[in-house]
MARBA-3410 file (N, C-alpha, C, O; in Angstrom, 1 decimal):
208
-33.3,22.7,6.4,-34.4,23.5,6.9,-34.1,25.0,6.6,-33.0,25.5,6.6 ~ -35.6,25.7,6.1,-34.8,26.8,5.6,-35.1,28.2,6.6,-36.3,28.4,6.9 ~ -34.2,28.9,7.0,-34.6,29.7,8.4,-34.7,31.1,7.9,-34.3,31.5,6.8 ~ -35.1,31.5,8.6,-35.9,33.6,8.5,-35.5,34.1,9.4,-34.8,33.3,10.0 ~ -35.5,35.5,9.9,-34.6,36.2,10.8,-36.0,37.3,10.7,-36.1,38.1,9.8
-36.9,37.1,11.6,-38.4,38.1,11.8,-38.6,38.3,12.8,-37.9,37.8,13.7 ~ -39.5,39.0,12.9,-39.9,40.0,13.8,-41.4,38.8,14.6,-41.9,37.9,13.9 ~ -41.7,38.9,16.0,-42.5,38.2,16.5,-43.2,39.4,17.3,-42.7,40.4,17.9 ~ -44.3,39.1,17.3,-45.2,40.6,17.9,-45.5,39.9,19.6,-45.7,38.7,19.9 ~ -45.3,40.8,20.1,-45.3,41.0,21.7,-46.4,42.2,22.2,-47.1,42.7,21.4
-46.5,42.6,23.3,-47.0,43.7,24.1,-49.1,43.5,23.7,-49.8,42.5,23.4 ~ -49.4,44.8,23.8,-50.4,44.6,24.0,-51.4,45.4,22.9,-50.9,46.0,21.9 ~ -52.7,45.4,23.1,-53.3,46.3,22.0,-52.7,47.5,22.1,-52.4,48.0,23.1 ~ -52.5,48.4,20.2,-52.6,49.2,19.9,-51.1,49.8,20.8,-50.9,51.1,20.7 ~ -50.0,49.2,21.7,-48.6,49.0,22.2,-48.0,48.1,21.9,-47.7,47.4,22.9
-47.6,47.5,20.6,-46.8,46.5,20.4,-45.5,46.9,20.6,-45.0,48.0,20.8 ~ -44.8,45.6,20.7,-43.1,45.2,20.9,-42.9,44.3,19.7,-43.7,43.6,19.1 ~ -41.6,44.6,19.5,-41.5,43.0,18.6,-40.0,42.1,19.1,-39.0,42.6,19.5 ~ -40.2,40.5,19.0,-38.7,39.9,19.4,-38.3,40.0,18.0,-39.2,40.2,17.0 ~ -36.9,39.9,17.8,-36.3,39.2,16.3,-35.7,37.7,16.6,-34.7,37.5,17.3
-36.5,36.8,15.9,-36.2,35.9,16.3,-35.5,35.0,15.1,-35.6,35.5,14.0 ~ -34.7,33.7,15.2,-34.8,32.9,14.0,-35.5,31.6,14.3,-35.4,30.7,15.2 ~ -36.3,31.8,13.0,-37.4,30.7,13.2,-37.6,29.8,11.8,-37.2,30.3,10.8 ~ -38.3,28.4,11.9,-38.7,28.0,10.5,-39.0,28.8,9.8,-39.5,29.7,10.4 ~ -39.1,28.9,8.5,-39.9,29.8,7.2,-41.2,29.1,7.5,-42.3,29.8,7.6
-41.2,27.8,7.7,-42.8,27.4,7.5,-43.8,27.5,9.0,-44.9,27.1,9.2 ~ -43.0,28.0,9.7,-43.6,28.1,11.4,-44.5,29.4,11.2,-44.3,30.3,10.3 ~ -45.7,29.5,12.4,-46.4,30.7,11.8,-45.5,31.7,12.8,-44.5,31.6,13.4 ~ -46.4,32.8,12.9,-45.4,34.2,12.7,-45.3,34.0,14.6,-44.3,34.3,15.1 ~ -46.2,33.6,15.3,-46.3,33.7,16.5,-46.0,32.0,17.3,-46.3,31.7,18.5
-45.5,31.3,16.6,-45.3,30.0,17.1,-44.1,30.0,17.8,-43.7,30.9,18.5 ~ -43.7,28.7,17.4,-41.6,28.2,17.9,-41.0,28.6,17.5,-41.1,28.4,16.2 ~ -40.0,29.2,17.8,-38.6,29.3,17.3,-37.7,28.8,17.5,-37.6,28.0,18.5 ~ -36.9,29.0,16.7,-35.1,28.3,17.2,-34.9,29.3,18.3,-35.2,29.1,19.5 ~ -34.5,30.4,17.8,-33.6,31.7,18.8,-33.7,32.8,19.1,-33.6,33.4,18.1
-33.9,33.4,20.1,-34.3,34.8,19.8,-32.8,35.7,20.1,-32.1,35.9,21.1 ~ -32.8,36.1,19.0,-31.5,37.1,19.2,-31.8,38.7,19.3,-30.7,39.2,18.8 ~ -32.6,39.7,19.6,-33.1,40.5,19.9,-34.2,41.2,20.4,-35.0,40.4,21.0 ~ -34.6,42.4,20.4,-35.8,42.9,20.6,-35.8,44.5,19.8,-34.9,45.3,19.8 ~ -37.2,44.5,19.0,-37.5,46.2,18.8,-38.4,46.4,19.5,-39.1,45.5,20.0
-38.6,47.9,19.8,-39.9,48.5,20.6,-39.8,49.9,19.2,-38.7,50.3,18.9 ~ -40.7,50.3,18.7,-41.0,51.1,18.0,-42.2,52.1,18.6,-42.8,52.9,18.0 ~ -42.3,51.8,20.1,-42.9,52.9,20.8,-42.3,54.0,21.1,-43.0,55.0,20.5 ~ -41.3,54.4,21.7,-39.8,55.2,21.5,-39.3,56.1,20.3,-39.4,55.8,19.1 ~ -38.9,57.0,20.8,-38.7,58.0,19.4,-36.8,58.3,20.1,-36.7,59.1,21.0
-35.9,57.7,19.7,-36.1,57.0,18.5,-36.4,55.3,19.2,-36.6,54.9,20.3 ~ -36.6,54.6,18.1,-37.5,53.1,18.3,-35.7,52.5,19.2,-34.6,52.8,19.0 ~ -36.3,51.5,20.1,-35.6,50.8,21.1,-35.2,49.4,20.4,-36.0,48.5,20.2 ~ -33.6,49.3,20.1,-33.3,48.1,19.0,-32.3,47.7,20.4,-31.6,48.5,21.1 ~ -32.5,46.0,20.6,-31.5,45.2,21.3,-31.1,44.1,20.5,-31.8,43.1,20.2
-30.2,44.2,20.2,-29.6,42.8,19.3,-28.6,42.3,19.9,-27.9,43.0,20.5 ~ -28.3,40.7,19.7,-26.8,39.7,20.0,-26.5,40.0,18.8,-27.2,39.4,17.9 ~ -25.3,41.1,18.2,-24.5,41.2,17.1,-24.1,39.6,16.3,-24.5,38.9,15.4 ~ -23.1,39.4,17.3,-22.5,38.0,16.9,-23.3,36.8,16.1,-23.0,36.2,15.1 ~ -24.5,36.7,16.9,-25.6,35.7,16.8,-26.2,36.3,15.3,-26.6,35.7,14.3
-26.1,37.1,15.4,-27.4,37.5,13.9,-26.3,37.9,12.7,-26.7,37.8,11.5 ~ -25.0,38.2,12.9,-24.4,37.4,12.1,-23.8,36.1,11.3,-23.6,35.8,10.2 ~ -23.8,35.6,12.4,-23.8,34.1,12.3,-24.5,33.3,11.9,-24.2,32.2,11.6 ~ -26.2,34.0,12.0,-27.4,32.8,11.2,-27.3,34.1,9.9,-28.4,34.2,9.4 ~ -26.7,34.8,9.5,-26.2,35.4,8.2,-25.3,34.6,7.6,-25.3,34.2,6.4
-24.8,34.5,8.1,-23.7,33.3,7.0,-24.2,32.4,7.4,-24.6,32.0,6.3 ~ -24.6,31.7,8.0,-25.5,30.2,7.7,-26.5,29.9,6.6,-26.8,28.8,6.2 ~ -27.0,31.5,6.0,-28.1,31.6,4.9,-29.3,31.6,5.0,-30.2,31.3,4.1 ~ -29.5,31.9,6.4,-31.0,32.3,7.6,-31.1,33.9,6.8,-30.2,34.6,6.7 ~ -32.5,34.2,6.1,-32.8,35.3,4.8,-34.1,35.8,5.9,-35.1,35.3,6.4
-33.4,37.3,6.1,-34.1,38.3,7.1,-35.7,38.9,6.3,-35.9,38.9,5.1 ~ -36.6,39.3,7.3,-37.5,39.6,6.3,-37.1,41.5,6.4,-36.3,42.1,7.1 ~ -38.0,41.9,5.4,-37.5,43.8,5.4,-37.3,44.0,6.2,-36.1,44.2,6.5 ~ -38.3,44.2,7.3,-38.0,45.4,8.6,-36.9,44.6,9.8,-36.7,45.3,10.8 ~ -36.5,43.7,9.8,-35.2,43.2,10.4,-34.1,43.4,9.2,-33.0,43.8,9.6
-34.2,43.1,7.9,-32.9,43.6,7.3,-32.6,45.1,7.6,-31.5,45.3,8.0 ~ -33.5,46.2,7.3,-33.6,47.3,8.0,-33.0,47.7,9.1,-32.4,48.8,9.2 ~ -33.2,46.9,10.1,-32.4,46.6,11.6,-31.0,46.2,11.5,-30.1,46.9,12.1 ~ -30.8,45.2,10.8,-29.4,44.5,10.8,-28.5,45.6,10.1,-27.3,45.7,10.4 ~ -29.3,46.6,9.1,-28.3,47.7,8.6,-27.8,48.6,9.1,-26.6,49.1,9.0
-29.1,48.9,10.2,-28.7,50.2,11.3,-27.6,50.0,12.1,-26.7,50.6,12.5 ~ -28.3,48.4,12.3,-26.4,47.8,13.7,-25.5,47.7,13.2,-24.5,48.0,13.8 ~ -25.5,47.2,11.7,-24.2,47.6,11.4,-24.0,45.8,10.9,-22.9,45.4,10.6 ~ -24.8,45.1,11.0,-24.7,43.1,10.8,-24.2,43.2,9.3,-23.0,43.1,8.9 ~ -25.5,43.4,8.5,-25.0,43.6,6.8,-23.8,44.2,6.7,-23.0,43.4,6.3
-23.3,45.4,7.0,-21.6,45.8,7.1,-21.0,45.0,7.1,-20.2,44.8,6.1 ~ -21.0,44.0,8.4,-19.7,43.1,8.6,-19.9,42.1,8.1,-18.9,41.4,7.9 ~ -20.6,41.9,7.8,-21.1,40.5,6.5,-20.6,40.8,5.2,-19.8,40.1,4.6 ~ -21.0,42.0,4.9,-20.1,42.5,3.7,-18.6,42.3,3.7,-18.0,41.6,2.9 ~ -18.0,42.9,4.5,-16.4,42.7,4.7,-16.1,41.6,5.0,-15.3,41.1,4.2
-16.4,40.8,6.1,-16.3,39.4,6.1,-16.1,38.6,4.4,-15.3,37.8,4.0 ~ -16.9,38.9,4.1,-17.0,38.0,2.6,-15.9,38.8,1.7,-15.4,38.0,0.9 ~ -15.4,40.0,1.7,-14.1,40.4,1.1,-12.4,39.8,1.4,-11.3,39.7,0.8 ~ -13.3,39.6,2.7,-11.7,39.1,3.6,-12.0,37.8,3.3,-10.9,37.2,3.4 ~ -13.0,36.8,2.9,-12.3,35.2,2.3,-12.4,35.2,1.0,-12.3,34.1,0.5
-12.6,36.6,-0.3,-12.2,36.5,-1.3,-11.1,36.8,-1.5,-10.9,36.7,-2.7 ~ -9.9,37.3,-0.6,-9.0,37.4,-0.2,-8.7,39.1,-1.4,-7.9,39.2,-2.3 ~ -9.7,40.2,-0.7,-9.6,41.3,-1.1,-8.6,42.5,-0.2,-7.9,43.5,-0.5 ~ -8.9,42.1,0.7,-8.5,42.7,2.3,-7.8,41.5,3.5,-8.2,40.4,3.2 ~ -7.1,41.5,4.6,-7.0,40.7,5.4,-8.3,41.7,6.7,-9.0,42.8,6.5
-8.2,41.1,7.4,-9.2,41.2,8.9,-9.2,42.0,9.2,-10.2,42.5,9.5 ~ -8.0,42.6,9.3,-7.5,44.0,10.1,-7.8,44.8,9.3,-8.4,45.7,9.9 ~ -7.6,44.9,8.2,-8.2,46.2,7.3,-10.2,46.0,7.6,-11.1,46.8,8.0 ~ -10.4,44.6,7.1,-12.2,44.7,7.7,-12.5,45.7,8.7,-13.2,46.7,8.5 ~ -12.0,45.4,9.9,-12.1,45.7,11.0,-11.7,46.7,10.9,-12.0,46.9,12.1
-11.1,47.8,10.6,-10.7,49.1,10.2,-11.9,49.8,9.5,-12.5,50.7,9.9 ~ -12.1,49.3,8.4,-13.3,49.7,8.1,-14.3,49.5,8.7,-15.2,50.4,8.5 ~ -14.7,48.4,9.5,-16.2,48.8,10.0,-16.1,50.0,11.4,-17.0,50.8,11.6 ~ -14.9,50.0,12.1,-15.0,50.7,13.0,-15.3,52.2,12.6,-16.0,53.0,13.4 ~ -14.6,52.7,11.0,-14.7,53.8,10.5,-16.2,54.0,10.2,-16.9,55.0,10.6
-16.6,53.1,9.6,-18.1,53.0,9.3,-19.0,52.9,10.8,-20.0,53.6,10.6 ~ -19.0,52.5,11.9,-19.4,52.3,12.8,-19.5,54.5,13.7,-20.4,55.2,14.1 ~ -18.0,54.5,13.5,-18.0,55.9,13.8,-18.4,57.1,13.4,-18.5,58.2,13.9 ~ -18.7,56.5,11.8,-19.6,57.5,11.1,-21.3,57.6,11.4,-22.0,58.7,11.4 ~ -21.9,56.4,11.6,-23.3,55.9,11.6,-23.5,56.8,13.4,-24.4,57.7,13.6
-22.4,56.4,14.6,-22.8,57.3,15.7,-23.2,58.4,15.5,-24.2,58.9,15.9 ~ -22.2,59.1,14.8,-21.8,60.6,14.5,-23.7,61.1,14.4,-24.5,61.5,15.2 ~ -23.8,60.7,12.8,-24.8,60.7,12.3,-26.0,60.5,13.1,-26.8,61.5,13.2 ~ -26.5,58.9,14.2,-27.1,58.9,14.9,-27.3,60.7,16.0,-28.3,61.2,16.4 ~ -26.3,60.9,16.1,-26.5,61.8,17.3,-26.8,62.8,16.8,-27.5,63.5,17.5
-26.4,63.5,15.2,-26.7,64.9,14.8,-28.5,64.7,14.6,-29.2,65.6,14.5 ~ -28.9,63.2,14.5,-30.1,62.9,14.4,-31.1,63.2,15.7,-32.2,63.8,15.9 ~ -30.6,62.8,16.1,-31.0,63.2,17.9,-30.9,64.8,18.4,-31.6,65.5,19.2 ~ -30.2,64.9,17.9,-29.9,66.4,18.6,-31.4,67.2,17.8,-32.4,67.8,18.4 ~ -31.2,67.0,16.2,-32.2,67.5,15.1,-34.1,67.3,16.3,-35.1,68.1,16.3
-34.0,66.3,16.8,-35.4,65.6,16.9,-35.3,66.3,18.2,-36.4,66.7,18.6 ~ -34.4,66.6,19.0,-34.6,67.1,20.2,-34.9,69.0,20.0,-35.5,69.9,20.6 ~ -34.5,68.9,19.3,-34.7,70.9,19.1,-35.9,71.3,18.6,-36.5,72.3,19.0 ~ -36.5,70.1,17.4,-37.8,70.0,17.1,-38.8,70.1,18.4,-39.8,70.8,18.4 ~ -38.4,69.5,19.5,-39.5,68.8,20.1,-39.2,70.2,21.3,-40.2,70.7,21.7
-37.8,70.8,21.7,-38.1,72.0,22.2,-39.0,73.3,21.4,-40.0,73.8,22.0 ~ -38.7,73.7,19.8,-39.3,74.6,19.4,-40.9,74.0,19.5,-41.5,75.0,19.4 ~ -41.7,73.1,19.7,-42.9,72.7,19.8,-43.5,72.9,20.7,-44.7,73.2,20.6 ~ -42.8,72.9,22.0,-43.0,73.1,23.2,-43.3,74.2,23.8,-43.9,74.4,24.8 ~ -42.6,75.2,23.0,-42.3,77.0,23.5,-43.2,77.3,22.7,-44.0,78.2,23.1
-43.5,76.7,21.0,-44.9,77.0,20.3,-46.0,76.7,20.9,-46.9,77.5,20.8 ~ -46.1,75.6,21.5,-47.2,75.4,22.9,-47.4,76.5,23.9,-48.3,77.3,23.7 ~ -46.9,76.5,24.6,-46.3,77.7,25.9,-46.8,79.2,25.3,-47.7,79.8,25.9 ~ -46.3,79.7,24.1,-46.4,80.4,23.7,-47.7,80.7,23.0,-47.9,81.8,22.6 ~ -48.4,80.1,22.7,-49.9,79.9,22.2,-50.8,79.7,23.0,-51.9,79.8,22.6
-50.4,79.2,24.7,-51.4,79.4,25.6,-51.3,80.7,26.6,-52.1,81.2,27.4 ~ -49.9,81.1,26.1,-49.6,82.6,26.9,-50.7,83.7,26.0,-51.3,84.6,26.6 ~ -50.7,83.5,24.8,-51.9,84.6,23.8,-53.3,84.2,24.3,-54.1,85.1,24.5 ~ -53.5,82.8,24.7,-54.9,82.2,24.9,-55.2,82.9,26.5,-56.2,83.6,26.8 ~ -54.5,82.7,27.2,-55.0,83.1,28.2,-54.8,84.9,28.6,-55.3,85.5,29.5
-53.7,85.4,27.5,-53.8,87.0,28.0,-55.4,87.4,27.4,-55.9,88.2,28.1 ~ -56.0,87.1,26.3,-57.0,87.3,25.1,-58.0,87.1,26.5,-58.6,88.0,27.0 ~ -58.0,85.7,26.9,-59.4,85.8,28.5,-58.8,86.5,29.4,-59.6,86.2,30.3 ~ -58.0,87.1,29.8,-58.1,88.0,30.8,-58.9,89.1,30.2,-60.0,89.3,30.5 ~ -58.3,89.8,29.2,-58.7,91.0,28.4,-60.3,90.6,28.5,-60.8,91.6,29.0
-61.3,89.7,28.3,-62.3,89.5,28.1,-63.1,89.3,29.2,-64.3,89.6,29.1 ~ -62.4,88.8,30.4,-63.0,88.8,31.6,-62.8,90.8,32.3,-63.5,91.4,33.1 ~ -61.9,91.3,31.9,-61.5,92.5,32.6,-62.3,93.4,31.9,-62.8,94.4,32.5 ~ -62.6,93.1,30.7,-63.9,94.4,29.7,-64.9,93.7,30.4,-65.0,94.4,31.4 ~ -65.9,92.7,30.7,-67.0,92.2,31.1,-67.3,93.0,32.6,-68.4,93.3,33.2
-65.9,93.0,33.1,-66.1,93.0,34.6,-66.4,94.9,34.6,-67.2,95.6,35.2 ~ -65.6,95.3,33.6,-66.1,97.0,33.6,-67.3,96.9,33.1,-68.0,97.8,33.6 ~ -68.0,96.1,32.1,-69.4,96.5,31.4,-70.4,96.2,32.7,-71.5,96.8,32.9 ~ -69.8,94.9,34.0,-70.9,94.9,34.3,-71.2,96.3,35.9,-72.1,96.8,36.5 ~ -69.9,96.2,35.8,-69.5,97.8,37.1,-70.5,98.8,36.6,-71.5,99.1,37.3
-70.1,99.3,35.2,-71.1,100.4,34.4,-72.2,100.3,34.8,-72.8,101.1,35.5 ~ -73.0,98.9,34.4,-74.5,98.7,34.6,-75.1,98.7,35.8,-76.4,98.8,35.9 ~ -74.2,98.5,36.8,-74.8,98.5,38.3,-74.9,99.7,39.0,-75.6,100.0,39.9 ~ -74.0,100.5,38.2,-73.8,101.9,39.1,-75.3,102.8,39.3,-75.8,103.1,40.3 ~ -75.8,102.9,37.7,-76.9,103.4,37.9,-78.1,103.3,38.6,-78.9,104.2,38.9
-78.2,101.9,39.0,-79.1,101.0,39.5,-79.4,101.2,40.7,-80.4,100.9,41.2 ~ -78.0,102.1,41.6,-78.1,102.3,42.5,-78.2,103.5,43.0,-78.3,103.7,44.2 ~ -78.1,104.4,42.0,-78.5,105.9,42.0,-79.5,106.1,42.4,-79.8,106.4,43.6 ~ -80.3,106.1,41.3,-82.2,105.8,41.2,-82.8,105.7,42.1,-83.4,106.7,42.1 ~ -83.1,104.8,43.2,-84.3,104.8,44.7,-83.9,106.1,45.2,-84.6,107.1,45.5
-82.5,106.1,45.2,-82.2,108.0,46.1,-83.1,108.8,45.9,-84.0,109.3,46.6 ~ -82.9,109.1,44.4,-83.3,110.0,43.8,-84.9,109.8,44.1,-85.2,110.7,44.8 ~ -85.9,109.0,43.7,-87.1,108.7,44.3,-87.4,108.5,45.5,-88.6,108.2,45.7 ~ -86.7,108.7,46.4,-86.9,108.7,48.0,-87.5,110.0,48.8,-88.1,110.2,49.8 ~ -86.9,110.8,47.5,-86.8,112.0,48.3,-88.0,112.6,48.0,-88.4,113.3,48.9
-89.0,112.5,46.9,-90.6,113.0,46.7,-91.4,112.4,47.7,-92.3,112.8,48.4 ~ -90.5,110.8,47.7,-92.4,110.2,48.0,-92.1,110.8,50.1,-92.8,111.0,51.1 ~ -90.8,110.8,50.0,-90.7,111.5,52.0,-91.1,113.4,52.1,-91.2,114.1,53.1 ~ -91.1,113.8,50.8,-92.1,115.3,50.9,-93.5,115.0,50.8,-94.3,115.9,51.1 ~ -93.9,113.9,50.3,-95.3,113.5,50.2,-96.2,113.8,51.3,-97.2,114.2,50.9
-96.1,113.5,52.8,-96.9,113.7,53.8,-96.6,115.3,54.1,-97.5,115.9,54.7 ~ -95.6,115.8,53.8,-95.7,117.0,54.7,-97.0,117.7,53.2,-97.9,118.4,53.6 ~ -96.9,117.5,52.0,-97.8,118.3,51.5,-99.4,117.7,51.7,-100.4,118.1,51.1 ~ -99.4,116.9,52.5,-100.7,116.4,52.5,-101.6,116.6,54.0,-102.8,116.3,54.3 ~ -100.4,117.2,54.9,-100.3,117.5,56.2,-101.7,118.6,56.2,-102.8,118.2,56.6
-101.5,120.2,55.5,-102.1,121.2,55.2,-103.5,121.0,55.1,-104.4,121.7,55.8 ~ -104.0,119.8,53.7,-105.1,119.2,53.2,-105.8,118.5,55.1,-106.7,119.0,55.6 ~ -105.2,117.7,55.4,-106.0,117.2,56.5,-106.6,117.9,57.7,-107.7,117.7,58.2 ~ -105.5,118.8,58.0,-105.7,119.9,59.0,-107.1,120.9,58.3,-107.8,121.4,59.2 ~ -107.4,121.1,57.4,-108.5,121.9,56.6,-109.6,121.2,56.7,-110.6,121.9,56.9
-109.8,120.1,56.5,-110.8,118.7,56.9,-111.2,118.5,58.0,-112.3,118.0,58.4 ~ -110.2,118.8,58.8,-110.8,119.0,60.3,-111.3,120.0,60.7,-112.4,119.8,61.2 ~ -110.9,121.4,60.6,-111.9,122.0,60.7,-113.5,122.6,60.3,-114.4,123.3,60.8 ~ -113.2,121.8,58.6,-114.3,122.2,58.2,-115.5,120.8,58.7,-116.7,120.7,58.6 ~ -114.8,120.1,59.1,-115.9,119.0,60.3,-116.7,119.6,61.8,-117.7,119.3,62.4
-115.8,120.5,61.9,-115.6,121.2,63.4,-117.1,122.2,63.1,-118.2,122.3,63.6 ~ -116.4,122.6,62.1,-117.4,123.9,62.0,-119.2,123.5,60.9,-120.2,124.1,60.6 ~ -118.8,122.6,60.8,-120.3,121.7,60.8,-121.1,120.9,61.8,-122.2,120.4,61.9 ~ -120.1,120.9,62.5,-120.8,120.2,64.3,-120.9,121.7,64.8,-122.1,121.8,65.0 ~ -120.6,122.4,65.1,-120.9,123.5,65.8,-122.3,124.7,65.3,-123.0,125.5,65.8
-121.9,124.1,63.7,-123.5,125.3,63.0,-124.7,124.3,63.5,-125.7,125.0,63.3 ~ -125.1,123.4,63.9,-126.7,122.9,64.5,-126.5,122.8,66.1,-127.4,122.3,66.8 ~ -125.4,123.1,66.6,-124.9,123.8,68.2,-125.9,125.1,68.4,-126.7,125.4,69.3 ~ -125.5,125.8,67.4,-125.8,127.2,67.3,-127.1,127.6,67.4,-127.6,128.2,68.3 ~ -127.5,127.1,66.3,-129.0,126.8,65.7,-130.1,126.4,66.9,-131.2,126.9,66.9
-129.7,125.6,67.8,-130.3,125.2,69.2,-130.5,126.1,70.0,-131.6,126.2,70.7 ~ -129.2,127.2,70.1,-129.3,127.9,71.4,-130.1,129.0,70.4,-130.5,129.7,71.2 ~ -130.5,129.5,69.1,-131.0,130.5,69.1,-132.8,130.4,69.1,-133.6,131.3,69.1 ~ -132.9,128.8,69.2,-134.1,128.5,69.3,-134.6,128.4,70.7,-135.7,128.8,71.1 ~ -133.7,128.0,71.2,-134.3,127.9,73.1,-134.6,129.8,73.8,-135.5,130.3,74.5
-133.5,130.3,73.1,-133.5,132.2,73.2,-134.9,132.8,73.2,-135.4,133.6,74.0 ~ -135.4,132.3,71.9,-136.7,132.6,70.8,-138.0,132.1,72.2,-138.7,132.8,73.0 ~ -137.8,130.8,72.0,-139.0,130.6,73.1,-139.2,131.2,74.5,-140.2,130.9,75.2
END
């Protein structure tokens, strides 16, 4: 039977997971397996790899043929490495202890690396952050400035507004006293039209 070492999709829409499993070649991608010897999550920066080392070496030398993105995986852990060396040490190039010398060297180099990687992704993700921060510190000084000119244009515009009745208050309240003079002159020239046919009476009653 001839076996694969793939990836099996998990999780949900548009958030997958994946197991790595070993399964038939002829099984479909989401069916039975023999074994599951891991998990990726490629949600995660960096992506979340769990593997049984031992186990996914072991269906390696059995001649279980990984597909890409699990060979990819097996490189990062370091499986293909010890597989490599393993197979030197029964061409009888090295004994064990030198393998094992070398993968630990190789193992110590790949952390190393891992972490100047990390460190790289983490400084990125501070300088992004303070470019954020710092681009809503411009955004919001630019609306103050725009709310603080509005609030003087509209101070300007009210001031006048309320000048103005004063200034018009003061005619239309001189208005009666100049109209005072006119009324008082109306009355007597009423006065003295009721009194001229007064007059006129007594010089007729005199006469007779």
């Amino acid at each position: 039977m001839a076996t694969k070492l793939r990836l099996q999709r998990r999780g949900r829409k548009n958030h997958p997971f994946y197991q790595i499993i070993v399964a038939d070649s002829r099984a479909p991608r989401d069916g039975k397996y023999i074994e599951r010897i891991g998990s990726y999550n490629p949600n995660t920066h960096p992506a979340t790899i769990t593997l049984d080392f031992d186990r996914a070496l072991y269906w390696l030398q059995t001649g279980a043929q990984p597909s890409d993105t699990v060979r990819n995986i097996l490189s990062d852990e370091g499986v293909l490495m010890k597989k490599h060396l393993l197979g030197g040490v029964a061409k009888g190039a090295f004994d064990e202890a030198e393998a094992e010398k070398r993968f630990e060297s190789w193992k110590s180099n790949k952390q190393q690396s891992t972490h100047s990687l990390k460190l790289k992704d983490e400084e990125k993700q501070r300088a992004e952050e303070k470019a954020r921060l710092d681009a809503e510190k411009e955004v919001n000084k630019a609306r103050a400035e725009v709310l603080a000119q509005k609030k003087a244009e509209e101070e300007a515009a009210n001031a006048p507004a309320e000048e103005t009745p004063a200034v018009e208050a003061a005619p239309a309240a001189e208005e009666p006293k100049a109209e005072a003079p006119a009324a008082e002159e109306a009355s007597k020239a009423e006065e003295a039209v009721e009194e001229a046919p007064a007059a006129d009476e007594k010089k007729a009653e005199s006469a007779e």
